[in-house]
MARKE-679686 format. One record per atom (N, C-alpha, C): residue number from 1; y, x, z. Coordinates in Angstrom, 3 decimals, m for minus. Layout:
N
seq:NUM; yy:Y; xx:X; zz:Z .
...
This chain:
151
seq:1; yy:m100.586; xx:35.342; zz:m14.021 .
seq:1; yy:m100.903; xx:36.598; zz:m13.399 .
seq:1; yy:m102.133; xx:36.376; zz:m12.515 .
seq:2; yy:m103.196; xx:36.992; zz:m12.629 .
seq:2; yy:m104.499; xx:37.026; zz:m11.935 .
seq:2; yy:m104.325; xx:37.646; zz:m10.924 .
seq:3; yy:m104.532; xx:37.306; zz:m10.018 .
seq:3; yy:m104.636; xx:37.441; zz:m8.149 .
seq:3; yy:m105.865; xx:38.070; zz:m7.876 .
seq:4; yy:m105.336; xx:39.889; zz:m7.420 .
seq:4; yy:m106.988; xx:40.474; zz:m7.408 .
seq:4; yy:m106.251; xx:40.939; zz:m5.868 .
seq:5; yy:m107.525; xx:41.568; zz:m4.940 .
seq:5; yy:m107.272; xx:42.353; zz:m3.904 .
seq:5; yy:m106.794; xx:43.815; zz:m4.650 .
seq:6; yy:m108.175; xx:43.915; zz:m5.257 .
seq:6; yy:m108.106; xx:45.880; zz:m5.500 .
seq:6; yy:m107.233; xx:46.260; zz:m6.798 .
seq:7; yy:m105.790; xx:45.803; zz:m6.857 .
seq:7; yy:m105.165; xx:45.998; zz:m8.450 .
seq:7; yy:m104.334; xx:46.906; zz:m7.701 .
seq:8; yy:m103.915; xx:48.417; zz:m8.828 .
seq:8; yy:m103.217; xx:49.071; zz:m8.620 .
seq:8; yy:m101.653; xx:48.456; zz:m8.730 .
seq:9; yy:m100.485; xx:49.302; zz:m8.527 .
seq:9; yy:m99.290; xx:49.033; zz:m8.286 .
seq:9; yy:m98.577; xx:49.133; zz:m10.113 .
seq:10; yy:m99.601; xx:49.664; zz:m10.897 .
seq:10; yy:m98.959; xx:49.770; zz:m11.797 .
seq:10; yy:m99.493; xx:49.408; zz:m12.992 .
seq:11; yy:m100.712; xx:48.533; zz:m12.608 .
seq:11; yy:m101.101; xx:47.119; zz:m13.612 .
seq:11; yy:m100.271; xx:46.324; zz:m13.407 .
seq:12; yy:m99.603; xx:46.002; zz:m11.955 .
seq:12; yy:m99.196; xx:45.039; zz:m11.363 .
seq:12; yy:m97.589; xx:44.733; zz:m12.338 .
seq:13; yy:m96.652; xx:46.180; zz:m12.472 .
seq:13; yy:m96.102; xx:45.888; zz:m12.671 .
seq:13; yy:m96.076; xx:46.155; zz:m14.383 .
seq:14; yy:m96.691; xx:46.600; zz:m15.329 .
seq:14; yy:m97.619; xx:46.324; zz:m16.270 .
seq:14; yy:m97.417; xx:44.736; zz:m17.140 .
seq:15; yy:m98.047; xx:43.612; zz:m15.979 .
seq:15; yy:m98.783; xx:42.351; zz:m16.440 .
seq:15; yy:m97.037; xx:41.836; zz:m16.047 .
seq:16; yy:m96.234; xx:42.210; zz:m15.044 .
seq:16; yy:m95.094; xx:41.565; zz:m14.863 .
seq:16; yy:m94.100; xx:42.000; zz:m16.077 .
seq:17; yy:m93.890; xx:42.834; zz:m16.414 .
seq:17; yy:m93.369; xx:43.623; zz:m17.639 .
seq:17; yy:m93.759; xx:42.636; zz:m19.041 .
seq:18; yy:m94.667; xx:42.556; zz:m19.029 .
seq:18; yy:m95.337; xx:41.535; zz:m20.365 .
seq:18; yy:m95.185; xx:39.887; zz:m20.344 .
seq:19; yy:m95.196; xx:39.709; zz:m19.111 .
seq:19; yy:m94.458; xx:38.361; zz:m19.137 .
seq:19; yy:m93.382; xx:37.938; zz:m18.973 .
seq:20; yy:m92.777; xx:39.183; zz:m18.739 .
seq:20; yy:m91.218; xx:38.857; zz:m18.614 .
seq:20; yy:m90.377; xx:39.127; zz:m20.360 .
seq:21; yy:m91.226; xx:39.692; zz:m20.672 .
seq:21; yy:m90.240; xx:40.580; zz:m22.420 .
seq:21; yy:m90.735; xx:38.685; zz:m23.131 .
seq:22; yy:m91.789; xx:38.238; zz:m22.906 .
seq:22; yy:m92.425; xx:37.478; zz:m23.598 .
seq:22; yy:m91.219; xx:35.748; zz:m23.854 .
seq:23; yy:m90.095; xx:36.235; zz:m22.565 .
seq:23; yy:m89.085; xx:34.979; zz:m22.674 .
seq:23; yy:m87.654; xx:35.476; zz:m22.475 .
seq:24; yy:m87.469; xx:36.698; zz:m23.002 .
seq:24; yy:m86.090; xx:37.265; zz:m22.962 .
seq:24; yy:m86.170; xx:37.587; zz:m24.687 .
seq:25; yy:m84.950; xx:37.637; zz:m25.120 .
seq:25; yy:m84.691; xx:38.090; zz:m26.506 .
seq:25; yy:m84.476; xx:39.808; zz:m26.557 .
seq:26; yy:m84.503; xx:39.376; zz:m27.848 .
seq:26; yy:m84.560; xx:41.431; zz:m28.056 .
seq:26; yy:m83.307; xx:41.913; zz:m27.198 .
seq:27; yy:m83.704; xx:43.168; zz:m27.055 .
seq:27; yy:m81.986; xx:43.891; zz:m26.293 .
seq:27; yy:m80.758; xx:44.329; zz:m27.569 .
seq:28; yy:m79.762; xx:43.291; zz:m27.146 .
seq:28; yy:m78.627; xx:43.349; zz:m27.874 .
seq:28; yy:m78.297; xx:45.037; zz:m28.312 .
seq:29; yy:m77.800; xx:45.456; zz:m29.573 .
seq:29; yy:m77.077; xx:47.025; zz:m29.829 .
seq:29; yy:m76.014; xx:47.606; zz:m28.886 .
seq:30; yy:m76.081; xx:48.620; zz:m28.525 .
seq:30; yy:m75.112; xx:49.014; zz:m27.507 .
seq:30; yy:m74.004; xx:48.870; zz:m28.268 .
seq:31; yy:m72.696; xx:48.738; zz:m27.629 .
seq:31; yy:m71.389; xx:48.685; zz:m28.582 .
seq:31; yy:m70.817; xx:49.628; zz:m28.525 .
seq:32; yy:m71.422; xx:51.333; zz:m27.802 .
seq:32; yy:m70.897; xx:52.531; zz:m27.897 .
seq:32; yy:m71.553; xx:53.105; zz:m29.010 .
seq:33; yy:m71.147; xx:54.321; zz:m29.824 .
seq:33; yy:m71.703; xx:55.100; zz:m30.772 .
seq:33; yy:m72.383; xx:55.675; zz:m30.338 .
seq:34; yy:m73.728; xx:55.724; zz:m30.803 .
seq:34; yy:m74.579; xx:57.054; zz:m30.183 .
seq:34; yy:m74.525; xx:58.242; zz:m31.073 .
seq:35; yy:m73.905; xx:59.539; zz:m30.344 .
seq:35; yy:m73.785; xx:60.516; zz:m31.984 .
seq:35; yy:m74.647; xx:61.357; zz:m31.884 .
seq:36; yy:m75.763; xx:61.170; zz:m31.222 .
seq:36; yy:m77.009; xx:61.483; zz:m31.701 .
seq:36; yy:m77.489; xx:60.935; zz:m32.734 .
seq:37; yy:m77.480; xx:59.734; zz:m32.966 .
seq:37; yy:m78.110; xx:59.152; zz:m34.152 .
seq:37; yy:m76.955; xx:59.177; zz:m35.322 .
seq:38; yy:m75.874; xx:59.696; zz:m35.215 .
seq:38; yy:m75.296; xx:59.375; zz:m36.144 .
seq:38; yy:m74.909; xx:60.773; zz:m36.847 .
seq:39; yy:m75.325; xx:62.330; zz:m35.440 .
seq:39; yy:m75.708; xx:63.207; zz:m36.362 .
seq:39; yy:m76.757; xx:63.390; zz:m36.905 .
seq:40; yy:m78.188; xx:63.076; zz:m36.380 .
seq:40; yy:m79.637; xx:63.060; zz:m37.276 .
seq:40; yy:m79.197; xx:62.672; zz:m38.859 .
seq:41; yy:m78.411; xx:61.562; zz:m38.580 .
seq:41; yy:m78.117; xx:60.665; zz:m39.909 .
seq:41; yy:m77.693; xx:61.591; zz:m41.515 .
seq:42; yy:m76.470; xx:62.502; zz:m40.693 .
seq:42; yy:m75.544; xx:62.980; zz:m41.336 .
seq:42; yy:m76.823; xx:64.134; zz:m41.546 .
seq:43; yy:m77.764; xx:64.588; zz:m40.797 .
seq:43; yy:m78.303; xx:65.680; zz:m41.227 .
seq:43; yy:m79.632; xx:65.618; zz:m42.201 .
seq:44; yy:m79.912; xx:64.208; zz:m42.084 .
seq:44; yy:m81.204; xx:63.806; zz:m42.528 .
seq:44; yy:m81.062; xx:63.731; zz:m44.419 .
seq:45; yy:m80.476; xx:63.713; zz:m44.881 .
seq:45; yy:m80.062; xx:63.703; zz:m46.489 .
seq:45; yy:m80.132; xx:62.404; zz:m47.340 .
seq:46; yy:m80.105; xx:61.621; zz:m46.325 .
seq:46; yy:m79.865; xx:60.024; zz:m47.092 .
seq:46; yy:m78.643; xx:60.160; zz:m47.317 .
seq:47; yy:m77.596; xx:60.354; zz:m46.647 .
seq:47; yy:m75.754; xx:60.649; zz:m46.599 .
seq:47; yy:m75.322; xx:61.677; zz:m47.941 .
seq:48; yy:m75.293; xx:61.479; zz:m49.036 .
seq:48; yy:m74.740; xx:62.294; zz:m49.965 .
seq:48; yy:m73.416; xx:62.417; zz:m50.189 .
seq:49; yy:m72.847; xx:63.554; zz:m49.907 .
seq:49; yy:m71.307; xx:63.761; zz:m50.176 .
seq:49; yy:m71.031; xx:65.435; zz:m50.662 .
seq:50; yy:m70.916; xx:65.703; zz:m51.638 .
seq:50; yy:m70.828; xx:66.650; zz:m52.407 .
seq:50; yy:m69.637; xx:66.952; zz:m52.149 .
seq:51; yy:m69.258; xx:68.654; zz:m52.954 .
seq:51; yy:m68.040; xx:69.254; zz:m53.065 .
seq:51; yy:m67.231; xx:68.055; zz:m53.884 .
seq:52; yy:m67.596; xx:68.054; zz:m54.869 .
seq:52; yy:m67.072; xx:67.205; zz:m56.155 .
seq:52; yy:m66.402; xx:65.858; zz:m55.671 .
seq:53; yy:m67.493; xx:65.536; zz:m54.765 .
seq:53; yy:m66.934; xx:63.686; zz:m54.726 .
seq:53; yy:m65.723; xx:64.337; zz:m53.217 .
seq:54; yy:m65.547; xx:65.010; zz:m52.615 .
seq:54; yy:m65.025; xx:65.179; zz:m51.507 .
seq:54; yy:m63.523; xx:65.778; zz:m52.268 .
seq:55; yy:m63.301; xx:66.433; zz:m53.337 .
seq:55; yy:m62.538; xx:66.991; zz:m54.148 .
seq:55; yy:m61.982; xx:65.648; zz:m54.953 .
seq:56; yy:m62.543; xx:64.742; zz:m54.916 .
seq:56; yy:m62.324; xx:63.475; zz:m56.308 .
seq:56; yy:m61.548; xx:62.827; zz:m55.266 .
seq:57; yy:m62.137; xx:62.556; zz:m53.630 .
seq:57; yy:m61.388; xx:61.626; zz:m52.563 .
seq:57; yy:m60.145; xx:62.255; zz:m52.343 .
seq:58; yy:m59.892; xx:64.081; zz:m52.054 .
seq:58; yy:m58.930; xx:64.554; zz:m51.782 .
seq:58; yy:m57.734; xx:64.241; zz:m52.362 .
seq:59; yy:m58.217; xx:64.473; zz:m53.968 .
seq:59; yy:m57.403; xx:63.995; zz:m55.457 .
seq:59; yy:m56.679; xx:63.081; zz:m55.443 .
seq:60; yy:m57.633; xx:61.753; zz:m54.758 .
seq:60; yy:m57.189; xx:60.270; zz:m55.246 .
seq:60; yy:m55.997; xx:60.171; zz:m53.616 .
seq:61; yy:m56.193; xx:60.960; zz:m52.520 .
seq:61; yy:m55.412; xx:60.805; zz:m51.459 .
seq:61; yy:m54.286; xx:61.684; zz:m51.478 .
seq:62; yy:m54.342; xx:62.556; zz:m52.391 .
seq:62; yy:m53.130; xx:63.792; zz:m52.134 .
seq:62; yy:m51.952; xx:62.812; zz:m52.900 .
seq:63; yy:m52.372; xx:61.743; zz:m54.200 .
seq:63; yy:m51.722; xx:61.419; zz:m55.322 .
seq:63; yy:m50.797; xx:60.362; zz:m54.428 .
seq:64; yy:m51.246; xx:59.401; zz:m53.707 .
seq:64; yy:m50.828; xx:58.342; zz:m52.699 .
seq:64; yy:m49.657; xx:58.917; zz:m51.891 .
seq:65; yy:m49.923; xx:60.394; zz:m51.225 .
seq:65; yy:m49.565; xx:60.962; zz:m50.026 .
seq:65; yy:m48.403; xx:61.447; zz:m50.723 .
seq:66; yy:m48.236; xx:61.798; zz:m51.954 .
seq:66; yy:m46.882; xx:62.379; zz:m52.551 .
seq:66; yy:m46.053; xx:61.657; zz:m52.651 .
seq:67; yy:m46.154; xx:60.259; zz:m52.900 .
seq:67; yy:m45.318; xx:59.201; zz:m53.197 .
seq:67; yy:m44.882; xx:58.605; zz:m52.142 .
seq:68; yy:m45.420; xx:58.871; zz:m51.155 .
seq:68; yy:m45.119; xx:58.462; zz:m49.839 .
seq:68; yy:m44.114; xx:59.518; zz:m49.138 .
seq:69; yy:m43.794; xx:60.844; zz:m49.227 .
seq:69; yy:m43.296; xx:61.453; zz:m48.847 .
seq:69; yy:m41.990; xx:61.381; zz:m49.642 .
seq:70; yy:m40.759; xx:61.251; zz:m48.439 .
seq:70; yy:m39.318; xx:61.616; zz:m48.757 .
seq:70; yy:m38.166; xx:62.404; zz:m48.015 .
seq:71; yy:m37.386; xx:62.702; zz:m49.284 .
seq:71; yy:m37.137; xx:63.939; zz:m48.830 .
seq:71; yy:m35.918; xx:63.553; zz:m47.550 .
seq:72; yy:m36.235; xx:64.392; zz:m46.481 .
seq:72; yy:m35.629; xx:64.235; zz:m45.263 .
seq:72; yy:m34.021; xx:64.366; zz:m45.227 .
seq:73; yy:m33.658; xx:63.158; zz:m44.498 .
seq:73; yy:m32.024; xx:62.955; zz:m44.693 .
seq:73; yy:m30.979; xx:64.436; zz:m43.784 .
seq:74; yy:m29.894; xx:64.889; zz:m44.428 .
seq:74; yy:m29.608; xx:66.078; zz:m44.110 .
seq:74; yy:m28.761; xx:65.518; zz:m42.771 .
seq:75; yy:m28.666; xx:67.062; zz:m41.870 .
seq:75; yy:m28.325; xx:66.725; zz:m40.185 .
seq:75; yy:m27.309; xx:66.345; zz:m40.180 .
seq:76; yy:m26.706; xx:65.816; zz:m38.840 .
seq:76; yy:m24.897; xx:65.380; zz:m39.032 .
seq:76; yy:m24.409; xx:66.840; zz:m38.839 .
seq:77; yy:m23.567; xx:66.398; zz:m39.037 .
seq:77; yy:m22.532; xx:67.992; zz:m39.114 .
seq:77; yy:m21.973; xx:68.298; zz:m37.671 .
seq:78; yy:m21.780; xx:69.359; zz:m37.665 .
seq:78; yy:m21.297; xx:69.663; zz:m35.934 .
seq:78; yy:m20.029; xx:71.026; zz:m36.128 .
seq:79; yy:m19.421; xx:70.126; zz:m37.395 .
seq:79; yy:m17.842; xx:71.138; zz:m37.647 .
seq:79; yy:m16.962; xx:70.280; zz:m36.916 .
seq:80; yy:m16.077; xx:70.940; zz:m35.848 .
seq:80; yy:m14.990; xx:70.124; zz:m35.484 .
seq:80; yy:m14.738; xx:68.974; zz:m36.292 .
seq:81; yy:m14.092; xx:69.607; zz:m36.945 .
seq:81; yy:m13.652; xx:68.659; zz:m38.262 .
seq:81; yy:m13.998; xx:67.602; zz:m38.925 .
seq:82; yy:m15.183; xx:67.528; zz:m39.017 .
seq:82; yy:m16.041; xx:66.587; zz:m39.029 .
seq:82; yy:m15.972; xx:65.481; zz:m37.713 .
seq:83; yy:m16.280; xx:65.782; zz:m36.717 .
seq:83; yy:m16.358; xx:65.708; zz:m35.673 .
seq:83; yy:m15.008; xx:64.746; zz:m35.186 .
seq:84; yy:m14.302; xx:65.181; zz:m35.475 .
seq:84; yy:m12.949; xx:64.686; zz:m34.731 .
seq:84; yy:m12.333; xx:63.599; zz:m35.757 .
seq:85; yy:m12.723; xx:63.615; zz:m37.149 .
seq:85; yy:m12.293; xx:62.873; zz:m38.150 .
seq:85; yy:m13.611; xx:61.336; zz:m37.846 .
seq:86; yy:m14.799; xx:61.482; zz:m37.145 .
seq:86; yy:m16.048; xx:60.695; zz:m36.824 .
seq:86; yy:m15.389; xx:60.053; zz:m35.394 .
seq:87; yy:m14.800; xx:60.817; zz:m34.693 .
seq:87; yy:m14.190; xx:60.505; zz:m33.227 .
seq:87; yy:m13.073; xx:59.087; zz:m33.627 .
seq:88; yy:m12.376; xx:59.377; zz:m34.727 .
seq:88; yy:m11.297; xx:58.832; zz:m35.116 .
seq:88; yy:m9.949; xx:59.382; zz:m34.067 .
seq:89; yy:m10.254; xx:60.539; zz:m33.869 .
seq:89; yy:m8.936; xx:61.179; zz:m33.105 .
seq:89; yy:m7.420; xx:61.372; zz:m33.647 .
seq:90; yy:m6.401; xx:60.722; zz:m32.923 .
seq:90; yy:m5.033; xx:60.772; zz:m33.723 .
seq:90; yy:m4.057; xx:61.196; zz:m32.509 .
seq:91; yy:m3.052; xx:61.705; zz:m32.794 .
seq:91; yy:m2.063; xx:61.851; zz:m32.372 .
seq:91; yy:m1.967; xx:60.883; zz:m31.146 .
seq:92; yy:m1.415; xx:61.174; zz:m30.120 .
seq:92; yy:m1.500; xx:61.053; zz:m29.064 .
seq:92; yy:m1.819; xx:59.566; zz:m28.263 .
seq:93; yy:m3.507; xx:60.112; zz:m28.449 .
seq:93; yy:m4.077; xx:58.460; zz:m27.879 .
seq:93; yy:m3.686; xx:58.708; zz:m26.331 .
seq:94; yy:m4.061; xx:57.460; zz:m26.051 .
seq:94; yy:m4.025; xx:57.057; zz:m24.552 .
seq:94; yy:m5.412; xx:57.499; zz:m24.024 .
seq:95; yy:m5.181; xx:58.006; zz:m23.183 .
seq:95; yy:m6.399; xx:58.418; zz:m22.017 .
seq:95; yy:m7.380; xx:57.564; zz:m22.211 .
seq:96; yy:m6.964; xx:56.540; zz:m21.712 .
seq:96; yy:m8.368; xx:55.502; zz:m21.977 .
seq:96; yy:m8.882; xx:55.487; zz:m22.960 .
seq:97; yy:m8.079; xx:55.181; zz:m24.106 .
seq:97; yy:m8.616; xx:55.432; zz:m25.332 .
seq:97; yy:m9.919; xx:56.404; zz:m25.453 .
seq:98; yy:m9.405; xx:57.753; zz:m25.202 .
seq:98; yy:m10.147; xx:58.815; zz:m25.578 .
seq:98; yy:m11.578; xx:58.553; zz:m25.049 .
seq:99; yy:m11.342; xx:57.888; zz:m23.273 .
seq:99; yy:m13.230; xx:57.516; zz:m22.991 .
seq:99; yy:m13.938; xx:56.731; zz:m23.696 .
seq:100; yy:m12.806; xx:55.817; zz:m24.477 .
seq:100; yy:m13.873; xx:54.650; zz:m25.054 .
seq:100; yy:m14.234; xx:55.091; zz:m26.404 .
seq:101; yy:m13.728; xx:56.565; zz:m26.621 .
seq:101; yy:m14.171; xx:57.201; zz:m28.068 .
seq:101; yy:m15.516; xx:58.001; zz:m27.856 .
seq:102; yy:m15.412; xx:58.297; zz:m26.029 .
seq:102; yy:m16.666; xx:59.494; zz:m26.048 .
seq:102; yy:m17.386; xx:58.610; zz:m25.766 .
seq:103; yy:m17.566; xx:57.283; zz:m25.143 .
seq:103; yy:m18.600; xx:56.517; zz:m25.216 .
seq:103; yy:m19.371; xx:56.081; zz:m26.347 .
seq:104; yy:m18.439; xx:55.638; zz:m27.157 .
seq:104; yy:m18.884; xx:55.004; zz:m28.388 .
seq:104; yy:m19.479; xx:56.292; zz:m29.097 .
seq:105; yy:m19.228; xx:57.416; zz:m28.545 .
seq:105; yy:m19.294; xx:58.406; zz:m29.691 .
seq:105; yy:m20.856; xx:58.894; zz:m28.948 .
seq:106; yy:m20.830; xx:58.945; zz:m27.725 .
seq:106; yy:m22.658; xx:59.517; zz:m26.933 .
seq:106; yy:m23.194; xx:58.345; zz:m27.393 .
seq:107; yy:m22.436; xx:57.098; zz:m27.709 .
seq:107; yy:m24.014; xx:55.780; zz:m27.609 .
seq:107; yy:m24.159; xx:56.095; zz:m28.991 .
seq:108; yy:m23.852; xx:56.676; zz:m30.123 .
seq:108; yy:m24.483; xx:56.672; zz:m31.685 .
seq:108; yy:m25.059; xx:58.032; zz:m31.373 .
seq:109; yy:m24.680; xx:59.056; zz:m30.836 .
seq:109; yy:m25.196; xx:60.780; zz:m30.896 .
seq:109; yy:m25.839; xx:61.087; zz:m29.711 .
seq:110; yy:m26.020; xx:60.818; zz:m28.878 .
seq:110; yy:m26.562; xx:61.384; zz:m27.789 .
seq:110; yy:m27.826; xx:61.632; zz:m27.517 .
seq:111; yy:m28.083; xx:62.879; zz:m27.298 .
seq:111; yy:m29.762; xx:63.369; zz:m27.553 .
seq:111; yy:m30.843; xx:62.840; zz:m27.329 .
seq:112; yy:m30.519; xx:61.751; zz:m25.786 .
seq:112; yy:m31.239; xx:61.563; zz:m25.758 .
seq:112; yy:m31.828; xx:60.112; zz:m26.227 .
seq:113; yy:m30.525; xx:59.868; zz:m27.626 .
seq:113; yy:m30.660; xx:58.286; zz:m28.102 .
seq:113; yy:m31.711; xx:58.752; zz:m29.717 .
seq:114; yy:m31.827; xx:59.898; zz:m29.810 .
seq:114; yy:m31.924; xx:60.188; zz:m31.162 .
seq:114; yy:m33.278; xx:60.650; zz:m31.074 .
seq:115; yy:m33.782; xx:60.784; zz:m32.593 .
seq:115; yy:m35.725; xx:61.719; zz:m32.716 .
seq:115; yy:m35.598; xx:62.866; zz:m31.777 .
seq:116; yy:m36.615; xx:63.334; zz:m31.896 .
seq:116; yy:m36.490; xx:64.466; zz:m31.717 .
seq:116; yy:m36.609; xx:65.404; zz:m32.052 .
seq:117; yy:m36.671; xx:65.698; zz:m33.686 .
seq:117; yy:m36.623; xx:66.162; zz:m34.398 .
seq:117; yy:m34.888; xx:66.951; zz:m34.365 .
seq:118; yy:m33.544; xx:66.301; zz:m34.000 .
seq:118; yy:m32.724; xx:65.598; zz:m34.016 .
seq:118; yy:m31.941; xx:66.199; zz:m32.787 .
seq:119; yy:m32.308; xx:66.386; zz:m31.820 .
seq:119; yy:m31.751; xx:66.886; zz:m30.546 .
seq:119; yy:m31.085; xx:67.850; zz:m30.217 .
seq:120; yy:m31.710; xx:68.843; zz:m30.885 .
seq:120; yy:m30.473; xx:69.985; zz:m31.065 .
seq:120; yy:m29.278; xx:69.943; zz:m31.289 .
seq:121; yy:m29.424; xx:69.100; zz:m32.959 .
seq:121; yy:m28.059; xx:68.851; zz:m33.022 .
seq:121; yy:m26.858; xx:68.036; zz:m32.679 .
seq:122; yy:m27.655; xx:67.174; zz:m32.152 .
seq:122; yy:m27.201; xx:66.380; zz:m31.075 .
seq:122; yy:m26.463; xx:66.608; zz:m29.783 .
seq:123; yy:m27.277; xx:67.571; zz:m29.334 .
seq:123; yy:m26.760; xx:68.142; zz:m28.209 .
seq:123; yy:m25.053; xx:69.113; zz:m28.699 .
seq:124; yy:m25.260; xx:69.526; zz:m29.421 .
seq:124; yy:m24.389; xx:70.634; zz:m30.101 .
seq:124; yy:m22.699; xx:69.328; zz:m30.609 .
seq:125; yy:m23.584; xx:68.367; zz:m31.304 .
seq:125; yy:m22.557; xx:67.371; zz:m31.842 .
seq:125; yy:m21.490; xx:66.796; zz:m30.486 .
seq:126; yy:m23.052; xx:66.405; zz:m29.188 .
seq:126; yy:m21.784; xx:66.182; zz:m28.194 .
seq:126; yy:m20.937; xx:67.112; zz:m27.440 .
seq:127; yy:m21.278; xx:68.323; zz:m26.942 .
seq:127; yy:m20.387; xx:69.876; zz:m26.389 .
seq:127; yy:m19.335; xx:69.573; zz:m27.444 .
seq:128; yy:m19.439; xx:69.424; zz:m28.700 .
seq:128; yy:m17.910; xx:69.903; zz:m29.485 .
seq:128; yy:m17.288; xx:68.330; zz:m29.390 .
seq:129; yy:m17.970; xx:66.858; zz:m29.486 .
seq:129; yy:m17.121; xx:65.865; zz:m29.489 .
seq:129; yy:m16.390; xx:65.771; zz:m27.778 .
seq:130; yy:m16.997; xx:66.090; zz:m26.935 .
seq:130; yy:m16.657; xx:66.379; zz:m25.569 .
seq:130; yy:m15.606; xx:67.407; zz:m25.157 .
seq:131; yy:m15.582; xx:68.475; zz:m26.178 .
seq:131; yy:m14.602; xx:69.566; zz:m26.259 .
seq:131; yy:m13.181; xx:68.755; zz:m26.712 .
seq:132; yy:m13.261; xx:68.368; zz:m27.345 .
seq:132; yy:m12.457; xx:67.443; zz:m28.601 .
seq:132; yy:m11.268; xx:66.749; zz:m27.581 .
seq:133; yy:m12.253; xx:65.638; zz:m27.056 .
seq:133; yy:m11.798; xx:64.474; zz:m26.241 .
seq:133; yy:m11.073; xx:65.185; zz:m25.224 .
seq:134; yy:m11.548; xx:66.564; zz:m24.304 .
seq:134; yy:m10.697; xx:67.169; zz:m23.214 .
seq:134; yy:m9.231; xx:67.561; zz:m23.863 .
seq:135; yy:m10.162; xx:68.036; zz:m24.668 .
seq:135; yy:m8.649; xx:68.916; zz:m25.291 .
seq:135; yy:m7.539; xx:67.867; zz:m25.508 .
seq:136; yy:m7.608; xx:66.483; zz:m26.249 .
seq:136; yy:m6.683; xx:65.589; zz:m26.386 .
seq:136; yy:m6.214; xx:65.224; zz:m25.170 .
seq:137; yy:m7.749; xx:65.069; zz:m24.285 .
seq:137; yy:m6.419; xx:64.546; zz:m22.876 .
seq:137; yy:m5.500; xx:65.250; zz:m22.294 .
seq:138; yy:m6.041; xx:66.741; zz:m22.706 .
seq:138; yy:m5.016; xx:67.726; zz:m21.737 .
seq:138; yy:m3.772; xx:68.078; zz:m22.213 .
seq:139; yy:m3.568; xx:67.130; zz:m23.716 .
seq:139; yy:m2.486; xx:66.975; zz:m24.736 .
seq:139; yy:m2.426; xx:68.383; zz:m25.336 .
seq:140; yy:m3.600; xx:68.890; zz:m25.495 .
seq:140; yy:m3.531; xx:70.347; zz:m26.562 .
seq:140; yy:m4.741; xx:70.342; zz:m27.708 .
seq:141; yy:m4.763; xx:69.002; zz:m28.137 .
seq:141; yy:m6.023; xx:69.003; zz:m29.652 .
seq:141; yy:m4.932; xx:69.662; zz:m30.466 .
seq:142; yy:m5.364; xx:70.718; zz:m30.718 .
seq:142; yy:m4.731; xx:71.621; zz:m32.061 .
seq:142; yy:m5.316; xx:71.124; zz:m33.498 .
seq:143; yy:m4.984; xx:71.797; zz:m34.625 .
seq:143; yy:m5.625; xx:71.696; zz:m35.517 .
seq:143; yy:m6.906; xx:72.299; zz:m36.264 .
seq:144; yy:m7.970; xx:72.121; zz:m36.058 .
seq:144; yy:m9.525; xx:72.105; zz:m36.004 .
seq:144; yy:m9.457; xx:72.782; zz:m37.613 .
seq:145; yy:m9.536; xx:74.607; zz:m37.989 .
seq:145; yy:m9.175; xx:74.704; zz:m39.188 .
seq:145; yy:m8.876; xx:73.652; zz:m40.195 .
seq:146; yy:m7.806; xx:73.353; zz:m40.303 .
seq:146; yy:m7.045; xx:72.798; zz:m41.147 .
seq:146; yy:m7.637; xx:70.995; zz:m41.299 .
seq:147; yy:m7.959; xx:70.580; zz:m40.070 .
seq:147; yy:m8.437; xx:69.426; zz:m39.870 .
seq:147; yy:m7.290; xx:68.689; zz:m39.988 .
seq:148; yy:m7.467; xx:67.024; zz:m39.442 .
seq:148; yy:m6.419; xx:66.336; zz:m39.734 .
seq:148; yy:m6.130; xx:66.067; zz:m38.205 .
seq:149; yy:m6.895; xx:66.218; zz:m37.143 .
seq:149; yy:m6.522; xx:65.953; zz:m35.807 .
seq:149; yy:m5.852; xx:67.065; zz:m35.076 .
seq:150; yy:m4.568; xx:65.793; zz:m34.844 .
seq:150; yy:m3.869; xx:67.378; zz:m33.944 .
seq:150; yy:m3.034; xx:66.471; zz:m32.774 .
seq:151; yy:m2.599; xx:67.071; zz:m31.970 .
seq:151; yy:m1.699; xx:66.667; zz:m30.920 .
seq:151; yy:m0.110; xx:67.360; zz:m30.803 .
């Protein structure tokens, strides 16, 4: 760098600029997307993607996507009957018994153990297995149309 009195401020930094690029390497690619350049890109017409080929990709992905889809397993049932025959309810359990049926019975059904897809009926499955269990303790489980649990 040449040592003058009368050099402006912006030769100065100019001649410092040029000797400094002259021992640094190029500037690395940013590692963010710039989508400026990547809409120019899409708009500039090097990028060819037609109806046809976008219709041929749809084709080749719809064919994959069918085979992959199955058909959804049907809900549990929320008929007494059902219900109380799943409880394993009999003729006159013991009290205790009956909690360690509604336990076992919220830890497989309980809404908030299940999808949620799922919850509704869940919720619905425990009100009637909960109905169930009172009713036995209060020694009045009747017969659940023509179920097999009774007291």
């Amino acid at each position: 760098m040449a040592r003058g009195a009368h050099r402006d401020f912006a030769s100065l930094l100019d001649e410092i600029l040029s000797e400094d690029t002259g021992h640094r390497e190029a500037p690395a690619r940013p590692a963010s997307l710039d989508y400026l350049s990547v809409a120019e890109e899409l708009h500039s017409g090097r990028i060819n993607f037609t109806d046809r080929r976008a219709q041929a990709e749809y084709r080749a992905h719809e064919g994959a996507r069918a085979e992959r889809i199955e058909e959804p397993a049907p809900l549990p049932s929320t008929d007494p009957d059902e219900i109380a025959r799943e409880l394993g309810l009999s003729a006159r359990q013991m009290p205790k018994n009956l909690d360690r049926l509604r336990r076992d019975f919220a830890f497989r059904n309980h809404p908030d153990r299940v999808p949620a897809h799922l919850r509704a009926n869940a919720m619905i499955r425990m009100q009637v297995a909960n109905m169930l269990i009172d009713e036995a303790k209060r020694g009045r489980l009747k017969r659940w149309r023509g179920g097999e649990a009774k007291a």
